[in-house]
C-alpha positions in Angstrom: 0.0 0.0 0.0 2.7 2.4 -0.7 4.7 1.7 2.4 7.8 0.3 0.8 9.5 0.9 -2.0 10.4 -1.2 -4.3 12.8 0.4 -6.3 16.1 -0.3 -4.3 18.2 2.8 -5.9 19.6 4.5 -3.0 21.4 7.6 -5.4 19.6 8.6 -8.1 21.9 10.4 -11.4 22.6 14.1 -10.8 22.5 13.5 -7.1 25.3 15.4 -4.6 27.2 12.9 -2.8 30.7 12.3 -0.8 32.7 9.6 -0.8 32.8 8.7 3.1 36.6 7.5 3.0 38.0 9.1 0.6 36.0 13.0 1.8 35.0 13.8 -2.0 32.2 15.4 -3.4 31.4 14.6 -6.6 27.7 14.0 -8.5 26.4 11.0 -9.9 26.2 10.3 -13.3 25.4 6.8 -13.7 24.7 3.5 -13.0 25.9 0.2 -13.6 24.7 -2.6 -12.0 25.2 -1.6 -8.5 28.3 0.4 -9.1 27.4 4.0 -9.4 29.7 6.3 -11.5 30.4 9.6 -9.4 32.0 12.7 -11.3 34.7 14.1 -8.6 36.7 16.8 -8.8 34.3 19.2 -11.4 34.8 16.3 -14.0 38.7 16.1 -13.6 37.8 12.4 -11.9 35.1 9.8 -12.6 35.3 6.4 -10.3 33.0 3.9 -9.7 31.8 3.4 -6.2 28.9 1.1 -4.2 26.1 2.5 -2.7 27.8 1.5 1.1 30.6 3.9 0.2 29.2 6.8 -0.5 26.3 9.3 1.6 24.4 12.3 0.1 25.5 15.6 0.8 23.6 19.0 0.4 
């Protein structure tokens, strides 16, 4: 009834986030599998990370 959702995407493309060990901010721009592709450093970077590794950030 709409408690759950059943779309398990935690990030969603275009979405702020920081990598927790690492202490980047970067956006995401895709995703593959359950990797998501982050864009770090204004585009200089782009690495691949799982959704445990990374947290939104406003």
């Amino acid at each position: 009834m709409g408690f759950f959702n059943n779309n398990d995407d935690e990030f969603k493309v275009g979405d702020k986030v920081r990598v927790k060990y690492r202490g980047q901010e970067g956006y995401i721009i895709d995703k593959n599998d359950s990797l998501y592709m982050v864009s770090l450093d204004d585009g200089k970077y782009v690495d691949s990370y799982s959704a445990d590794q990374l947290e939104k950030c406003w």
